[in-house]
C-alpha positions as CSV (number, residue, x, y, z in Angstrom):
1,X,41.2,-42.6,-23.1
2,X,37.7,-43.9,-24.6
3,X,36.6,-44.1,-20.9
4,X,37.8,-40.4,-20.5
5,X,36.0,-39.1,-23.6
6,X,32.8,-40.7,-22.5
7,X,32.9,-39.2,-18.8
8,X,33.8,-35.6,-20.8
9,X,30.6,-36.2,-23.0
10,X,28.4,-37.0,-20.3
11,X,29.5,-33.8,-18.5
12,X,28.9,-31.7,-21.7
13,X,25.8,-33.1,-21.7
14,X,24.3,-32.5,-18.6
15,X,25.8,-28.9,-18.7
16,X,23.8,-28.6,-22.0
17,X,20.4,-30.3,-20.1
18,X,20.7,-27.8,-17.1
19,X,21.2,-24.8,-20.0
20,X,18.0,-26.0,-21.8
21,X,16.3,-25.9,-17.9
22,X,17.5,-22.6,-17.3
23,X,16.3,-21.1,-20.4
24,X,13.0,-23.0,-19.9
25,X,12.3,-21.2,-16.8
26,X,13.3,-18.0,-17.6
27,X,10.9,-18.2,-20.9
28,X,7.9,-19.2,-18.1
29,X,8.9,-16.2,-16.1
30,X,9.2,-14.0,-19.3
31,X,5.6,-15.2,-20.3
32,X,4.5,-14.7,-16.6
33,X,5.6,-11.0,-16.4
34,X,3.8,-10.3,-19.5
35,X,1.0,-11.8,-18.4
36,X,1.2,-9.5,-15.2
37,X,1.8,-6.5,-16.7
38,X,-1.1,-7.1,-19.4
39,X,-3.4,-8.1,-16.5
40,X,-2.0,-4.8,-14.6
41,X,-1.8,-2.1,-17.5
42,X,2.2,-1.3,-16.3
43,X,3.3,0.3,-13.7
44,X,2.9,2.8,-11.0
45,X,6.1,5.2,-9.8
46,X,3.6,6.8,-7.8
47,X,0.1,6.7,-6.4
48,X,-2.1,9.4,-7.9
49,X,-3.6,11.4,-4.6
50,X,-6.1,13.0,-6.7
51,X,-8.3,10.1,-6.1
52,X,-8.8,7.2,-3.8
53,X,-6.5,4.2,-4.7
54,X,-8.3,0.9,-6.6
55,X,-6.9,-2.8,-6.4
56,X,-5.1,-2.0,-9.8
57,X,-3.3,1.5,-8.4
58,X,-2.2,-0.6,-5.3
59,X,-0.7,-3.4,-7.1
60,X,0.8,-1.5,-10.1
61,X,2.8,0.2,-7.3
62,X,3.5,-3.0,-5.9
63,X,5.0,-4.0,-8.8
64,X,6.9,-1.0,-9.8
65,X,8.0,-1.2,-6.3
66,X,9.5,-5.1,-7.2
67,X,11.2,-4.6,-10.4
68,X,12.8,-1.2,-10.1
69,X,16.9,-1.7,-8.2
70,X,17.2,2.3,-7.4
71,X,13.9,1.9,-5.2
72,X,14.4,-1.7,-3.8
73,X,17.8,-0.4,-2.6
74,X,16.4,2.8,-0.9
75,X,13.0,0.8,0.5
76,X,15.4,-1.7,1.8
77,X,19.1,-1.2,1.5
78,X,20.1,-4.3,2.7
79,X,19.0,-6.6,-0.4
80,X,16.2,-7.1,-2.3
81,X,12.7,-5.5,-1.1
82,X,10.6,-7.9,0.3
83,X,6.7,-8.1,0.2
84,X,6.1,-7.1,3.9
85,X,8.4,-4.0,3.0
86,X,5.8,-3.0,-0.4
87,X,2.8,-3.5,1.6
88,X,4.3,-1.2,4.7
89,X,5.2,1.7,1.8
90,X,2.2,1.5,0.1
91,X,0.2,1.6,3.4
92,X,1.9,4.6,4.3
93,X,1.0,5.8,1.1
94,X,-2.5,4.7,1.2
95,X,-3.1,6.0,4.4
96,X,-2.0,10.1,3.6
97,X,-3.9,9.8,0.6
98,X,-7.0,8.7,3.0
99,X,-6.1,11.4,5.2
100,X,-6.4,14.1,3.2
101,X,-9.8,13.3,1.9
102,X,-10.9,13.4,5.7
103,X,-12.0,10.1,5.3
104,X,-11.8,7.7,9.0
105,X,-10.1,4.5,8.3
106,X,-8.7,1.7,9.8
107,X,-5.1,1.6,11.3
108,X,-1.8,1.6,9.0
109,X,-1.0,-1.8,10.5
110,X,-4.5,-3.1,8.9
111,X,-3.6,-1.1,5.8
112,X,-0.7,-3.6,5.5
113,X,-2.0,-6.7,5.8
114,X,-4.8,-5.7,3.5
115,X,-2.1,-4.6,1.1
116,X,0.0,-7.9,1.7
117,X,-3.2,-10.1,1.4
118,X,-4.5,-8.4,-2.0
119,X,-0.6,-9.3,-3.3
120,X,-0.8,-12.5,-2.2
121,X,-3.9,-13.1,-4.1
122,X,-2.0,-12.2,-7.7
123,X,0.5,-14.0,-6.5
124,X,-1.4,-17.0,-6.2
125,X,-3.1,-16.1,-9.4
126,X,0.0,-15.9,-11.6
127,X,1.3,-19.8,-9.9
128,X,-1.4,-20.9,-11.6
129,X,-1.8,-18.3,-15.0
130,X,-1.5,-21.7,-17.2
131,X,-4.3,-22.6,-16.3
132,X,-6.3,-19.5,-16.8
133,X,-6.5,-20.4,-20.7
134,X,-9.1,-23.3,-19.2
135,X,-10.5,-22.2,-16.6
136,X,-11.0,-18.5,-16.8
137,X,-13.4,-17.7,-14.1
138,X,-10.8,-16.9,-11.4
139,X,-9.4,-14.6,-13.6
140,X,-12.2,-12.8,-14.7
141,X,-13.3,-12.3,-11.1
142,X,-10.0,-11.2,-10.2
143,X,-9.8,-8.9,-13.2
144,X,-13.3,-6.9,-12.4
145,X,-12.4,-6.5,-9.0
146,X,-9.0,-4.2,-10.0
147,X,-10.8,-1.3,-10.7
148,X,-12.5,-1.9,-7.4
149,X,-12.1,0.9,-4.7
150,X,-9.0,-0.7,-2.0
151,X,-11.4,0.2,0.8
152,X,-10.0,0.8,4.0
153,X,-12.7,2.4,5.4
154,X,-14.8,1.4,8.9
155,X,-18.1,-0.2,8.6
156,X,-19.7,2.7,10.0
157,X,-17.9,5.5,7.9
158,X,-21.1,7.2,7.8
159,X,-21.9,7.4,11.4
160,X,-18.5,8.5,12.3
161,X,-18.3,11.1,10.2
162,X,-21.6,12.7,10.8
163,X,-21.1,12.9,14.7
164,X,-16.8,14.1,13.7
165,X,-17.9,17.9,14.0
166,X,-16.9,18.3,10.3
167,X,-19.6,20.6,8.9
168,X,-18.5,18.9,5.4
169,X,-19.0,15.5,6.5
170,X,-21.7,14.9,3.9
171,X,-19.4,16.4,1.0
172,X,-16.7,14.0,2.2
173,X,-19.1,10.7,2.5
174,X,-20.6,11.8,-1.5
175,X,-16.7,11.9,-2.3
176,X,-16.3,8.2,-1.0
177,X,-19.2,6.9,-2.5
178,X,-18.5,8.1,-5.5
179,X,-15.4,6.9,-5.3
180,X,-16.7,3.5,-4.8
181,X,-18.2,3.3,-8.1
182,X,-16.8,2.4,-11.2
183,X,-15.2,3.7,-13.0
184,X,-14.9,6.4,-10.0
185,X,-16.0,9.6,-10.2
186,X,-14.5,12.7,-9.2
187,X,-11.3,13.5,-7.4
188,X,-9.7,15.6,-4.3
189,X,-8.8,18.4,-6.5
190,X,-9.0,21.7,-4.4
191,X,-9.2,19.5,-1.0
192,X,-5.2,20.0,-0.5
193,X,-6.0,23.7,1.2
194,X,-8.7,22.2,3.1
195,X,-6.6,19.5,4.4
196,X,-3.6,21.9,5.0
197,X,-6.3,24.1,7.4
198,X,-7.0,21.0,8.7
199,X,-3.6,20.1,9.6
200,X,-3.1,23.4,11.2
201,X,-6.4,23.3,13.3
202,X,-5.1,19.9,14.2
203,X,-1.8,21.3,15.4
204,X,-2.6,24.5,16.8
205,X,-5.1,22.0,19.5
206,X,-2.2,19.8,20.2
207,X,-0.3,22.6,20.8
208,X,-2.8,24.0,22.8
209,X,-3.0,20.8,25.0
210,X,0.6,20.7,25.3
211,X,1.3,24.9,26.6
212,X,-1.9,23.3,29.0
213,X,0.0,20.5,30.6
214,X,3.4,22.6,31.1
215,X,1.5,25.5,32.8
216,X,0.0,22.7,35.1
217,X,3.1,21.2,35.4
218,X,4.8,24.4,36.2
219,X,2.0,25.3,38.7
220,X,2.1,21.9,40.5
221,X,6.2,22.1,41.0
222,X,5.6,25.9,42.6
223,X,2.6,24.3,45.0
224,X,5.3,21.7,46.2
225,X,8.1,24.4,46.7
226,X,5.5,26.7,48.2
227,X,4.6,23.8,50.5
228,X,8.1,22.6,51.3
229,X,9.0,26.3,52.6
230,X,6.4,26.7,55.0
231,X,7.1,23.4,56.4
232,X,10.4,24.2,57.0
């Protein structure tokens, strides 16, 4: 029975260890997530299109995109929401937003891994966020680059937009540039009609281009009836 009673005590107290372990950890990961979220300033349920997104708009909806169930489940249904699955919404996101302001930019795939890459750097930020209380460098770097325009834009925006055909091309490269500043400056207010006219240009020539290749199309199948008939 003593033998018993010792084997029961030991059991209790390794149950009591692992408690004192779990609670442990989930006091780091409370500590973390405050940390994040004071580094952050919250959440984002959605992006503002008003103005270009910074690193901070980006990775607030990152993380709004993490901790709430109803949109993990409709992002991805079949368990949690994964960080390849934020960076492809929020490049979808990112790249409307871009579009509207007529700005050229590289392609959604690149918008992802930029997205994935700039989450991988808070990631790495918070393994460490101990630390930070020493060494405080990384996190003042990181910290002044938040409100930093997430530029997606080619190298030579300015060249490509001044040979686009745009007659507002230099309204649209002031609006990036002063978008680039911080804080930014400005914002797309009154650009959705222009974007919406630009849409339907955009349309009515693909639409064009399309009634153009079935009339040739329709024209080429009469030439090879027409053909077939006086061969016969």
């Amino acid at each position: 029975m003593a033998e018993q009673k010792r084997i029961d005590t030991s059991s209790s107290d390794e149950h009591h260890d692992s408690s004192k372990v779990g609670k442990s950890t989930l006091r780091v990961k409370s500590k973390q997530n405050e940390f994040r979220d004071k580094l952050l300033g919250g959440t984002l349920e959605f992006i503002p299109t008003s103005k270009l997104p910074t690193n901070r708009v980006v990775l607030q909806r990152a993380r709004y995109l993490r901790t709430d169930s109803n949109i993990n489940r409709s992002v991805s249904p079949v368990g949690d929401i994964s960080d390849k699955d934020i960076a492809k919404t929020i490049a979808n996101e990112i790249d409307d937003i871009w579009e509207k302001a007529a700005l050229p930019h590289i392609r959604i795939d690149y918008i992802q891994k930029h997205v994935h890459k700039l989450m991988d750097k808070l990631n790495g930020l918070m393994k460490n966020w101990s630390r930070l209380t020493q060494d405080k460098e990384p996190l003042m770097s990181f910290s002044k680059s938040l409100d930093e325009l997430f530029d997606i834009s080619y190298k030579d925006l300015q060249y490509r937009l001044s040979t686009s055909g745009n007659p507002q091309w230099k309204e649209d490269f002031q609006f990036y540039l002063d978008q680039k500043r911080v804080p930014q400056v400005g914002s797309m207010i009154g650009k959705d009609k222009l974007f919406e006219a630009r849409q339907k240009r955009r349309e009515e020539r693909l639409q064009q281009i399309q009634t153009r290749k079935e009339k040739a199309d329709r024209e080429s199948t009469q030439t090879v009836e027409v053909n077939l008939d006086v061969d016969e």
